[in-house]
Structure formats: C-alpha cells, structure tokens
N, C-alpha and C positions, 0 to 999 in steps of 0.2 A: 278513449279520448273524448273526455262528456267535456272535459272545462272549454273555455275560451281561448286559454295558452294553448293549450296541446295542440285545437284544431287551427290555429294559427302559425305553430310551427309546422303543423303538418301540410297546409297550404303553402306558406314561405320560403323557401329555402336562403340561408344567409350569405349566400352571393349575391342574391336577388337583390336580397337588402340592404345592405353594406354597396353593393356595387352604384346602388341609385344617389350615393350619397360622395363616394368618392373612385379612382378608378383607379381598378383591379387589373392584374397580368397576370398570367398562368404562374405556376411555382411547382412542374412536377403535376398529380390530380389536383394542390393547391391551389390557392390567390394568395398575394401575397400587394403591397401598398404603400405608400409612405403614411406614416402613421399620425389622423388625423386629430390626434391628443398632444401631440408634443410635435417638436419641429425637429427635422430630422432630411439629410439630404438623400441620402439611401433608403430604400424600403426594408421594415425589422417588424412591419405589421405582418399576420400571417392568418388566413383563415382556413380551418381546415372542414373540408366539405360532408367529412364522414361524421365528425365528430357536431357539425353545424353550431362550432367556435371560433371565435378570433383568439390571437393571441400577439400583444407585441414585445419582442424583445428587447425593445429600447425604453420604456418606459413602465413594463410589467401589466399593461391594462390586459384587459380580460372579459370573456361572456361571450352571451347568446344575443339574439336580433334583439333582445328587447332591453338589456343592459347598451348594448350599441346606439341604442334610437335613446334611449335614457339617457344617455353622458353628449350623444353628438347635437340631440334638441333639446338640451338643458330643464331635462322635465323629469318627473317623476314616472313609476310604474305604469299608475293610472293614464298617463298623459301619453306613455309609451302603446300601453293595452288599445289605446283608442285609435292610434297612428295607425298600426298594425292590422288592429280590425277593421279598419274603414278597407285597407288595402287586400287582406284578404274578402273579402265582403260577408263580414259576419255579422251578426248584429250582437249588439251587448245588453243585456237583460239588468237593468239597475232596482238596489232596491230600493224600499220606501225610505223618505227623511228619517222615522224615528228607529232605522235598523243600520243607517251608515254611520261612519266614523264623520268622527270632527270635520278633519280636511274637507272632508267629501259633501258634507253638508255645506259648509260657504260655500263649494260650486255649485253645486243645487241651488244657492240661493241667489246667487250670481245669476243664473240660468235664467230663474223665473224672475228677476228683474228685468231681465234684459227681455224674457218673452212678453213683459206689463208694459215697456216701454215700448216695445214693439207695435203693440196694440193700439197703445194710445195716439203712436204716430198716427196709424190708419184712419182715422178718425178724427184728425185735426189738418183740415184742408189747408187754412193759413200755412203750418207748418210745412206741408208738401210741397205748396205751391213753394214757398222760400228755397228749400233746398231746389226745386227743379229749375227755379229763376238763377241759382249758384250754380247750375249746370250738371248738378245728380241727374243721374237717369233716375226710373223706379225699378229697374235692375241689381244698378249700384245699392239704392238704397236698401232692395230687400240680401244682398251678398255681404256686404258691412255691417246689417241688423242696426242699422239706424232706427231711434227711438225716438220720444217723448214724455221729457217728465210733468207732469201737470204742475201749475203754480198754484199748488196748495200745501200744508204745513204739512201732511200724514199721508199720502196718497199712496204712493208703495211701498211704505211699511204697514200701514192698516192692511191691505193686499197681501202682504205676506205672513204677516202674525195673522193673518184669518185661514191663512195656507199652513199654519201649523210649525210656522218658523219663533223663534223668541229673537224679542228684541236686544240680547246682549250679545246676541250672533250678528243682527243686523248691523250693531256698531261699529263687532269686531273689523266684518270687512267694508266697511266703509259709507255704508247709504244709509245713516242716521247720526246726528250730532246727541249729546243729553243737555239738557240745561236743567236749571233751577227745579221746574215745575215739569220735568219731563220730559220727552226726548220728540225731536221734526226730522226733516227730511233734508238731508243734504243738498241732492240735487231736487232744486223745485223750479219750473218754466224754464227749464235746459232743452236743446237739442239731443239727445244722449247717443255718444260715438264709444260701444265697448271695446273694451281693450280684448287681447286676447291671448295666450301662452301660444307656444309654436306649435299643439297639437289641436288650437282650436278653442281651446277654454274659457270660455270668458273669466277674466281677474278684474277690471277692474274698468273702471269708465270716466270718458271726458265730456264732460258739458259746457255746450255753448250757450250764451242765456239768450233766448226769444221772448219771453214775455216777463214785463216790469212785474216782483213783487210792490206788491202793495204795500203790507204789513210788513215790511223787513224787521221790525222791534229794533234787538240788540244783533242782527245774524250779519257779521259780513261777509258770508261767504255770498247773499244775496248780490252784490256788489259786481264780482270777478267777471269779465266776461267771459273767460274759459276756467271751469271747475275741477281740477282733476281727482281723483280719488286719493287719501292717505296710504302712505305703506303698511302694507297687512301682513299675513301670514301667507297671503296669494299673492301678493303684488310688492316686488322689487322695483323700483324704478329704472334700473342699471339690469335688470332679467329680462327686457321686453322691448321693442318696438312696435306702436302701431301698426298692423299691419304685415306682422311677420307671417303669421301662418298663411297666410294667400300669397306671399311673395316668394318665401322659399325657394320652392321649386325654382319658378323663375330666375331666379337671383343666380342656381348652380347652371342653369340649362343657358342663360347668355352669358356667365362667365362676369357678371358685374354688379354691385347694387347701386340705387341710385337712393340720397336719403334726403329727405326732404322736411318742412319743420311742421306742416299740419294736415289735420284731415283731409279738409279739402284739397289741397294741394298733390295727397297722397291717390284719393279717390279719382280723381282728375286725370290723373297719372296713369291709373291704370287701367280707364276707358281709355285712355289715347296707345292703350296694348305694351306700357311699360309697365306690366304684373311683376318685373323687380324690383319695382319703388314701396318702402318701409318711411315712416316718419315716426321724428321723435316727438310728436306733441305727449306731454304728462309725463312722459319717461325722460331717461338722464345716461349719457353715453359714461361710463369708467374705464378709466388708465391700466384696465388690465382684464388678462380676457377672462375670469372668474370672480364671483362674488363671495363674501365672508362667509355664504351657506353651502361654498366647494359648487354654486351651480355656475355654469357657464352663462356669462352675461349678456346683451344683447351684439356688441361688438364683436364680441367672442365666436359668438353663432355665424354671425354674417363671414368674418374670416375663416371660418372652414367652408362654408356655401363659395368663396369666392374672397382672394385676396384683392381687388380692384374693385375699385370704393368713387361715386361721384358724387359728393355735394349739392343741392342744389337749393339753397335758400333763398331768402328776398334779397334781391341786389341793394340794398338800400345798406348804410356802414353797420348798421347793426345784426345782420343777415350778416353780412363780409367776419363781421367778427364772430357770430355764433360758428360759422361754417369751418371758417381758422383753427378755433376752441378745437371741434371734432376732429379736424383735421389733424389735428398737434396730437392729440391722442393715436389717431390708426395710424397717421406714420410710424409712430412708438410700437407699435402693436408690429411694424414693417409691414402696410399694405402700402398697396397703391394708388394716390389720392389724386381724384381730379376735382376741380370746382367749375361747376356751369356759368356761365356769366350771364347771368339777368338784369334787365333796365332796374335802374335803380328804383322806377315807380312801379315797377309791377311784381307779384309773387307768380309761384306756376299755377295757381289754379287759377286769374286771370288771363294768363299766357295761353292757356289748352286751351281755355271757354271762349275767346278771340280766334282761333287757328290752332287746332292741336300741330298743323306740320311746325309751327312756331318751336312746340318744344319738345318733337323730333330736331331740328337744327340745332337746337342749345345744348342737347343731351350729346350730338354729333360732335358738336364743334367745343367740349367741355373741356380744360385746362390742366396740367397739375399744377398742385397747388403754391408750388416755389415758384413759377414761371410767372403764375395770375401775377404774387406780390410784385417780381420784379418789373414786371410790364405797368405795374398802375403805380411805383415809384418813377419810372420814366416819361410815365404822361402829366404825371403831377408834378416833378419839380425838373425843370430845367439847366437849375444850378448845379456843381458837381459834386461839391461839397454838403449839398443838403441831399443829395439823391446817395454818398457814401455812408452819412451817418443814417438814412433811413434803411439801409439795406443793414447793415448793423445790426439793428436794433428790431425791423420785422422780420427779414429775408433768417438771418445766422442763427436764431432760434430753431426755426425748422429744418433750417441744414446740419444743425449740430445731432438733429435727432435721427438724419437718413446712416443707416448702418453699412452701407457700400462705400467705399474709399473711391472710387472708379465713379459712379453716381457725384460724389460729391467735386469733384473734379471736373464731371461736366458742366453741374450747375455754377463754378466758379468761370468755368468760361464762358457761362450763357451769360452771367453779370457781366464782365469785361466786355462781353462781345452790345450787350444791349444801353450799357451805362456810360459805354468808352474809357470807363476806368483801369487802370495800370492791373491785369491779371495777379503778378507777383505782391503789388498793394492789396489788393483782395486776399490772398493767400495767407497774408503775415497776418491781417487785420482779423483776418477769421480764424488762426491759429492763438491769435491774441485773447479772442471771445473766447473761445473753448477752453482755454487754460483760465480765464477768470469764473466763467461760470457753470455751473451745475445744471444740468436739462434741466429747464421751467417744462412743470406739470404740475396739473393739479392736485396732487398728492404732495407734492412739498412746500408747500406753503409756511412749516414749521422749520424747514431747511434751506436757511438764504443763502445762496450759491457765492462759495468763496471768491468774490470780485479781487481783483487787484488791491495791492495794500495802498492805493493811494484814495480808495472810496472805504469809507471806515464802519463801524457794524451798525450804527445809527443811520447812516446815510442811505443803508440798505432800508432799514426797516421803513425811514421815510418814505421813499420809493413806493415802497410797496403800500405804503397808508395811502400816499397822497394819488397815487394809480388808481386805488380803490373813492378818494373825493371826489376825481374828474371823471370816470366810471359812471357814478353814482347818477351824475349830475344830467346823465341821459334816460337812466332810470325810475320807473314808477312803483317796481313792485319789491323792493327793496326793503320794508321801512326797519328791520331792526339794525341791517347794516349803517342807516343812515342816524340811528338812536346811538349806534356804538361810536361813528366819527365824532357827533354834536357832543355826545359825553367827553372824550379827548379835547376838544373843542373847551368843553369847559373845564378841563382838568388842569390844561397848558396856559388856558388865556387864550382870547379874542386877539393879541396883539399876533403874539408869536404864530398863534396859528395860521394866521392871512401872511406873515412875512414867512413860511415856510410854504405857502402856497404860492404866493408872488417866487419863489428860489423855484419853482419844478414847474412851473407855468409853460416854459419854454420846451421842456420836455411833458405835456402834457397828451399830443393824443397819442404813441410809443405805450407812455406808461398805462393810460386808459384799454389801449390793447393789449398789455401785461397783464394788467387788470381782471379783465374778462379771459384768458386763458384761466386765469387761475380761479376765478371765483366764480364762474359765468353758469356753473353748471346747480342744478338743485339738491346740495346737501347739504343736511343738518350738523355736518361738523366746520361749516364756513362761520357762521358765527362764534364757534370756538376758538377756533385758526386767527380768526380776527381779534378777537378780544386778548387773545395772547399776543401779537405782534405789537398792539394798543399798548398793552402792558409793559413788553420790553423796552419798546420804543419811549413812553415815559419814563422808566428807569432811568434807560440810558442817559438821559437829557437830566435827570436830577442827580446824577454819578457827575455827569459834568461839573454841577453847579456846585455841588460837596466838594469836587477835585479843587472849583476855583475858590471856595470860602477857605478850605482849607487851607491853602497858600495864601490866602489873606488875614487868614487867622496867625501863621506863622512868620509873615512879614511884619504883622502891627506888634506882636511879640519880641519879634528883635527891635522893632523900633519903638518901644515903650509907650504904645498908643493906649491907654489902659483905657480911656476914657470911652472909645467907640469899641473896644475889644470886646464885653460882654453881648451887644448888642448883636454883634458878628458868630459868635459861638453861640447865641440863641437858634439866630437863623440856620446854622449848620448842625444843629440837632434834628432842630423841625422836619430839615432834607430829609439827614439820616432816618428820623421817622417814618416820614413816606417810604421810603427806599423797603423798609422794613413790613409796612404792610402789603407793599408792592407782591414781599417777597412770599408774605402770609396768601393771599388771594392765589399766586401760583398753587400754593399746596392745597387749598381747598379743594 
C-alpha cells in the first residue's frame, strides 16, 4: 500500500466518510440513508462496510469514499485525493509543472498567483491598512489569502513565465488579456479575493480596484470596480460560491446557509462565527442543481449540506430583488428560503463592523421569503385594491413554485389574514394565475407562459421587453442589453416606442421585478434570449400592419380605388419583406 489511495483507504473507513456528510442508521452490519443524489422519501442508499461501497437502489449511483466525495463536492478525482488526504493526514507529493497534465498545470498556476498576490499584499501597507479600516482582521486576511495585484501592465505574468509557465496557459485561465502588440495583466492595482472549488483549489479570482491606473490606453477592464475572472476550464460561475470550502462544514453542522452578495460582507460574516456564510460575488446561482459538465453546481452543493437557505443582501430595492431572483430559484430546487431584513442604507459587512450582535439579531429574526413580500405589500400600499393586484403579480409567482398543497394554503391564509382580503377571493384569483401562467425562471425566457386568451402573444413579448426598459433604467453595467432595446428603438420608431412605454408605465416596477428574475443573473445566453423576444416582438407588430394593409388592399379593390391601390401594395410588400428577413436572421 505505497500509493496515496490505498493509504487513505486504509486510514478511512466509508462510514466515517459518507456519515460526515449525511446521516446513516444501522441496516443489519450495514448503513443504509436516504440517498443524497436524487430525492427520495425512504432510504434505498446502502453502504456496505465489508466491501467499503455505497450502493443506491433508487437511482443506481455507486463507489468508493472518493467517487462519493467526487459526486457529493462536485469536483474531480484530484479535488476528491486532496479532501481525503488532508482528513487522513497524509501529505501529497506533486510533481513538477513540466511532468503534470493540462488540468493540473492551470492549478499550479492558479496557486502561484495567488502565492505572488499574496506576497505583494505583505508589503503594501496602504493596502492592509484599507482592508483592516473595512474591519479584516490579519487572521482573516491570511485564511481568505487575500492578495495584491500591483498597477502595472506584466507583473504576474512576467512572475510566472520566469516560473516556467507560458503565456497561452496564463490566458487560458484567466490572468492575461492579448491585444494588438501583445498581451497585459488582467488584474492590475486590484485587491485580489481568490475563488476557490469545495476542496480548496483556487480557480479563479475577484478584484477590487485600489489604485488608479494611469495608462488604461484602450483596457476597460481598468475601469470595473470589482473584476472577476472569465469562464475557464476551472471556473464555472454556476460551480462555486465564494467561500464554499470554509463554510461547508459549517453549513451541515448548524443545519443552514446564509448567502450573502460579497467578500466583505462574506468575510465579516464569519469573524462574527457565522462560518455558514458563502457569497455569490463573480459567481451565478442556476435553475437547477447540476451543470451542462454533469458537475453539481453551487446551489446544488449547498442543498445536500442543508435544505434551509437565508438570504442576506443589501436592503436597498436592488438587494430585495437580487435576493428574490435566488430565492425564486431554491424554492424551485424545494429548499427553505428565508430573507434577512436589512436597513435599506446599510450592507452586512457595515452591519458586523458597527456591532457584530446587529447581525446575530437579523440572522435570528430572518423571514421567509413569501411573508417578507407580503408584509412590505401591506406597509406600502393601504388601498385594497392596489395591495390585491400587488400580491398577484409579486406574492403568486413564488407561491405557484412552493410544491406542498398544505404550504400553499397556509400562505393563502397568511394573505387574507394580513391584507384583510376575502380568503376564497385569494383562492380563485390564484387559481386563475396558475392556469394562465407558466413558472417564471430564468430558463424560459424563450417560453412565454400561456396567459389567458384575452392578453395576446405580442402583448407578452411587450411585457417582457418593456420589464427589461424599466429594469435597465436602474442599471450601469448592462450596455449590450441597453444596445439591443435602443436598436428596437430604432427599428419600430421613436413614436411607437415611448407610446408603448407610456401603455406599461403603470405597470412598470411588477414588470422591472419580472425583469430581474429573469435576466438578473450572469449569462451569456441573456443577450440571445433577448434578441430573439426583440425579433418576435417586431414580427408580430409588422404581421399586424401586413393583416391591416391587406384588408385595405382588399377594400380599395372592391371599391375601385386604383388610384391610391398601387401605393398600398407597395407598402404591403416592403412589410412582407421585413417579415421575411425577420424570418432569415432566426435561422442564422
């Protein structure tokens, strides 16, 4: 037994393992579990202690502690090897750069940026001093590997091409742009906060900028106040949560995660001894608990650590709606969602840095997330009628997605009981919603939810344009989405387009919250999504204008208009025309 497996199985036994993770009953010399791969209300998982396998027979998974730790921490072998060894206490002997495989080389390179970053912290006092005036300890900072990228063009990539790395590996994962005359340094006068897989790994890194470049040229990423790294062959955005591999544990051992939106807010968090707090700064929550590489994604991870999920963003509307977004997600996932409620002026890592007992209290006293809505419906509008269409429109979205019938019945009475509205009115009006519409997710954006026939298939698409106008119109970092309305914009005309804004006006912040569910999150198929709703929604409106020429083409015909008739049949080709390249650009 020379390898590292062997003496790790031989140290381990897979109750040991499996039992840290989920919890085991006798079965006979067995264990046996409900089976943390698939959802299942009986136990059909089974491990057996001779063989030192699992086996379930509700969904066929299978293996040893390190296929288990591979499938349950959404990582690979490596990432599995490392879990395993730290816990038996082995040490892992790696080789050199030019003897490892591809994968293995971007974390080695990963590594020693983060060790150059690390360095350079040390040694730049302004920086320290900043973070310990934001309330890091130098605990925190040296447990996060909080760094420093210097403001210069080449700084650690020169560092690492002189380490024996090439630069077409540095691009791959992320810490070198190429231009014209050669390639600079993505992150330059950042803060640097690395990312890290659930075993530890660093993948990837966020930067917050502290010192002005000077020479920005053409670079905007000089610009951003927080930088995050591109999707690599390391770094999913939908794989990871800030902050995962330290919170873990914590997360299964209080039975809760609390997610919050940045570093500091994260790090704050967990000097005040909430080590279950994860933040999604540079990462991206998805509608489902696996990604398109079959690995288990960051939401995914946290639901087997723990179905009870707290929110805790900036109280401010735009916090309220990012919190919403995730929310509208893990309820769909069926967790159990609360939201913290914070002043609208402050985030949590003001909140801890003032009085950490502050947010001990807000974590205590946290919401779910049906209740927050209806409660800030009844403080906000006093009328009845504006308090029934508002529950509508934010409240029955998230109740159409709770999967309990018995659940859903209570929150109907918690509305009647808080709105004073007529229970059985509730009942029909939310019976009503459900049969028009289709669960809003961010995944169907391409699938407008069959509304009642007296809202027609334009009137959808509108919707969902002009949600995405008022949306916009609080946003900064948007600009191709705001390129794609202004293009519509001039496709339609300056007229029609403010008289379909003046028509949705009244319905304007509902939709801007429709809005942000659906778009609110970072991916590169949103501008596709868009650009195709852009397109239908043009059609539609020129199918119109064809349906009205054409009947006026047919009217001047029976009444012998000959005179204005060619003029008419012009225009009703031209439609046709567009109609047709409309229909060209789809197939592209």
């Amino acid at each position: 037994m020379n390898s590292p497996v062997d003496k790790i199985k031989e140290r381990l036994s897979i109750v040991d393992v499996i039992s840290s993770y989920i919890t085991l009953e006798p079965s006979g010399k067995n264990y046996k579990a409900k089976c943390p791969f698939h959802n299942e209300k009986t136990p059909s998982f089974f491990i057996s202690t001779d063989r030192n396998t699992y086996y379930c027979f509700g969904c066929g998974e299978k293996g040893d502690i390190f296929s288990f730790v591979e499938k349950f921490e959404g990582t690979d072998f490596i990432g599995a090897l490392k879990l395993l060894a730290q816990r038996a206490g082995i040490p892992l002997v790696y080789e050199s750069p030019a003897a490892s495989d591809q994968t293995e080389r971007y974390y080695k390179i990963l590594e020693e940026a983060t060790i150059y970053f690390e360095k350079n912290l040390e040694v730049n006092q302004a920086v320290k001093d900043y973070l310990l005036g934001r309330g890091i300890t130098q605990d925190s900072i040296k447990k996060f590997r909080i760094g420093f990228a210097p403001a210069t063009w080449r700084s650690v990539s020169d560092h690492l091409i002189n380490k024996g790395y090439q630069s077409k590996d540095l691009e791959v994962v992320g810490l070198i742009k190429n231009k014209n005359d050669g390639f600079y340094d993505r992150f330059r006068g950042r803060i640097m906060f690395p990312l890290s897989d659930s075993s530890g790994r660093v993948i990837a890194f966020s930067g917050r900028i502290f010192e002005e470049i000077k020479d920005k040229g053409q670079d905007e990423l000089a610009l951003a106040k927080y930088l995050n790294s591109p999707e690599t062959p390391l770094f999913n955005k939908s794989n990871v949560l800030y902050g995962i591999d330290k919170a873990k544990l914590a997360i299964k051992t209080r039975g809760y995660s609390i997610i919050v939106e940045g570093q500091f807010d994260l790090i704050l968090s967990h000097q005040s001894s909430f080590e279950n707090t994860v933040a999604v700064s540079g990462t991206a929550f998805a509608n489902t608990t696996q990604s398109n590489n079959e690995k288990v994604n960051n939401l995914g991870l946290i639901r087997r650590l723990s179905s009870n999920i707290i929110f805790a963003y900036d109280g401010d509307s735009a916090g309220i709606r990012a919190a919403s977004r995730s929310a509208m997600i893990a309820l769909s996932l069926d967790m159990q969602v609360k939201i913290a409620i914070l002043p609208s002026t402050k985030d949590p890592a003001d909140l801890i840095k003032e009085n950490p007992e502050n947010w001990k209290e807000i974590i205590k006293n946290s919401v779910n997330i049906i209740s927050f809505h209806i409660d800030r419906i009844c403080q906000e509008n006093k009328d009845q009628r504006v308090r029934g269409k508002q529950i509508r429109e934010i409240v029955f979205p998230f109740l159409q997605i709770i999967k309990s019938e018995i659940e859903k019945a209570a929150y109907i009475n918690e509305i009647n009981q808080k709105t004073k509205l007529p229970e059985e009115a509730i009942r029909k009006d939310f019976e009503s919603f459900v049969a028009g519409h289709s669960i809003i997710m961010p995944k169907d954006e391409l699938n407008p939810p069959n509304i009642a026939n007296h809202t027609t298939r334009r009137e959808i698409l509108e919707e969902r344009l002009y949600g995405v106008v008022f949306w916009l119109e609080e946003k900064t970092d948007q600009p191709e989405l705001k390129i794609l309305c202004d293009s519509f914009k001039s496709e339609v005309g300056e007229n029609l387009f403010e008289k379909l804004k003046i028509k949705y006006e009244p319905k304007k912040n509902p939709l801007a919250f429709k809005a942000d569910l659906w778009y609110g999150t970072e991916n590169n198929a949103i501008v596709r999504d868009l650009e195709e709703i852009i397109l239908n929604l043009e059609e539609e409106i020129l199918i119109e204008e064809s349906n009205s020429l054409r009947q006026e083409i047919l009217n001047k015909e029976q009444n012998n208009e000959t005179e204005s008739l060619g003029q008419t049949l012009s225009d009703y080709q031209k439609i046709v025309g567009k109609i047709e390249i409309i229909k060209n650009r789809r197939l592209q």
